[in-house]
C-alpha positions as CSV (number, residue, x, y, z in Angstrom):
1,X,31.9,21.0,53.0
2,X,34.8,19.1,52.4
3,X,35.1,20.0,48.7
4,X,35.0,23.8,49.6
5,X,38.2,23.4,52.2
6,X,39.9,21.1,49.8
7,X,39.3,24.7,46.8
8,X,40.3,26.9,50.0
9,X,43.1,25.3,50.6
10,X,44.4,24.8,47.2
11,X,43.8,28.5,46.5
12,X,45.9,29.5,49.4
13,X,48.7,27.1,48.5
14,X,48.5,28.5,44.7
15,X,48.8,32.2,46.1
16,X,51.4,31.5,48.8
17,X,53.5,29.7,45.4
18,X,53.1,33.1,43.6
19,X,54.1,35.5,46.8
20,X,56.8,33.6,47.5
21,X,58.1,34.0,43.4
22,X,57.1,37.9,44.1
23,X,59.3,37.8,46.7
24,X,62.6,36.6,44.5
25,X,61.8,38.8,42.0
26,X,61.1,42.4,43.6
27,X,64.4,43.7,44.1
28,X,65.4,47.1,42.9
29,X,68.2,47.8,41.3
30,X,70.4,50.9,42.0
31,X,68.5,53.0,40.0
32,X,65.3,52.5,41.5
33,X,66.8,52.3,45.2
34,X,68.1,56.1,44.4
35,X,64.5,57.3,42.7
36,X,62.6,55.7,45.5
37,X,64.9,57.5,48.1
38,X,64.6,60.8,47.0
39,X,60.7,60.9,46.7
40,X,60.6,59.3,50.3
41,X,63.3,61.7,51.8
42,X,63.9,62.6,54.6
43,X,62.7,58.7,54.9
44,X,64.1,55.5,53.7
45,X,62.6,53.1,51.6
46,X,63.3,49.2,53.2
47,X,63.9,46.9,50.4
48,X,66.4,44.4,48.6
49,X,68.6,45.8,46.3
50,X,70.9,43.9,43.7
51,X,73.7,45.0,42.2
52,X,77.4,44.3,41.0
53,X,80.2,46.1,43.2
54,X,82.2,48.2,40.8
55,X,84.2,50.0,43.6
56,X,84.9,49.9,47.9
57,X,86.4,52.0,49.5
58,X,86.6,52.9,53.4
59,X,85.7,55.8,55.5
60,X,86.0,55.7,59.7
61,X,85.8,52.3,59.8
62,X,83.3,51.5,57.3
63,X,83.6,49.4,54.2
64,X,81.4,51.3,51.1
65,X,80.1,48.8,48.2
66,X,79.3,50.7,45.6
67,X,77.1,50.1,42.2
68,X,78.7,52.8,40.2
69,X,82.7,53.2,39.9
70,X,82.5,56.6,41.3
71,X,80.6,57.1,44.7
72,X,80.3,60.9,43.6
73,X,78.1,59.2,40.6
74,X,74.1,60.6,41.1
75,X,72.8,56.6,39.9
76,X,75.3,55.3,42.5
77,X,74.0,52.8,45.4
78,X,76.7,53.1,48.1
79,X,76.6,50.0,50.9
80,X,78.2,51.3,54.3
81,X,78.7,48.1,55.8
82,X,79.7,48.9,59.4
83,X,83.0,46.9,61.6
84,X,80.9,44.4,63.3
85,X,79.3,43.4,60.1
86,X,83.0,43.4,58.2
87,X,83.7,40.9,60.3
88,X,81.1,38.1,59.9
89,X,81.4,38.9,56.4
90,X,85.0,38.1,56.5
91,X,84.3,34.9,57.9
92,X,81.9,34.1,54.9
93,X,83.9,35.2,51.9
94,X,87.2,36.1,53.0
95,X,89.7,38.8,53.2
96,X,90.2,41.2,52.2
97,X,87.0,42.3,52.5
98,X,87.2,45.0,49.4
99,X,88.9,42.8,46.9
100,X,86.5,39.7,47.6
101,X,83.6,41.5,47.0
102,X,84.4,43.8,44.2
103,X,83.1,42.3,40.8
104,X,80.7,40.6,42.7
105,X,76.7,40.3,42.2
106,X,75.6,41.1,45.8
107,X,71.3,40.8,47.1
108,X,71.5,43.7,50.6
109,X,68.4,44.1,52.7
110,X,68.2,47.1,54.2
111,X,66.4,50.6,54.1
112,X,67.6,53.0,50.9
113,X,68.3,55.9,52.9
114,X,69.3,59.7,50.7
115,X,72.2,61.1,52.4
116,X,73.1,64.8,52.3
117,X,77.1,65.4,52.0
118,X,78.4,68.7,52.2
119,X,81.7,69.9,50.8
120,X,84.2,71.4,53.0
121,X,87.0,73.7,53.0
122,X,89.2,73.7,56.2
123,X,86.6,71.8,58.4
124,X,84.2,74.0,57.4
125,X,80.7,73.4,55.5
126,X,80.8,75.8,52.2
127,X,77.0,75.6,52.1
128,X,77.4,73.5,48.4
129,X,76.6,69.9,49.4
130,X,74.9,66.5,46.9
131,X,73.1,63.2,47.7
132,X,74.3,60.4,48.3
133,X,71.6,57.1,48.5
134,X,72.8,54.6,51.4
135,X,72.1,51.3,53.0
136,X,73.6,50.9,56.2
137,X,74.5,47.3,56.7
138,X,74.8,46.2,60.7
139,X,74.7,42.5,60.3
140,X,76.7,40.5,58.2
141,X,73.5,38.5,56.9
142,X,71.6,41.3,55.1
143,X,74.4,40.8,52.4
144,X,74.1,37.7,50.3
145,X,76.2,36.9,47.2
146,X,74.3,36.3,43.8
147,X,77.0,34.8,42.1
């Protein structure tokens, strides 16, 4: 009896060993984030994602990490991290926020979400639009620097 707990526990300290190197190695990159998106649209997909920050930029209020060094590019990850987030994050790695970060190999946790955007002339939607794929960061601790 005691020899079969002894196998069952080993077993489930061997497995717990390999899910928890599953865990470090299963995020997506950019790439994959954006595939994943668009089959699961008009859902997200949760995940990690990893990626270096080519370009920022900032939109009503949000700060946008991006994998690709133009946000208009179809592979591109964009990262809308939202004000209350900038600001724990600018406790953590500094300010400004855009230059800190940019260059930087960055682990988010979040949900990959595809994003319609439609292009406007005058205020007005001119029925042409594209996708963008987003993860909306709300808390400064679903980022985490990789390097």
């Amino acid at each position: 009896m005691n020899r079969n707990a002894f196998v069952v526990a080993a077993m489930m300290l061997a497995l717990s060993g390999c899910a928890a190197e599953r865990v470090l190695t299963d995020d997506m990159v950019p790439e994959q984030a954006v595939m994943r998106a668009a089959q699961a649209a008009p859902h997200g997909v949760p995940g990690s994602f990893r990626f270096r920050v080519q370009a920022t930029g900032r939109q009503d209020g949000r700060l946008f990490l991006n994998s690709e060094a133009d946000y208009r590019d179809q592979r591109n990850l964009s990262v809308a991290v939202l004000p209350a987030a900038q600001v724990g994050l600018e406790s953590r790695f500094g300010t400004p926020l855009d230059t800190v970060l940019k260059g930087r190999d960055i682990r988010v946790d979040g949900e990959a979400m595809r994003v319609r955007i439609d292009f406007t002339a005058d205020g007005a939607p001119t029925g042409k639009y594209y996708y963008q794929t987003h993860v909306v960061v709300r808390h400064a601790d679903q980022i985490t620097p990789i390097n």
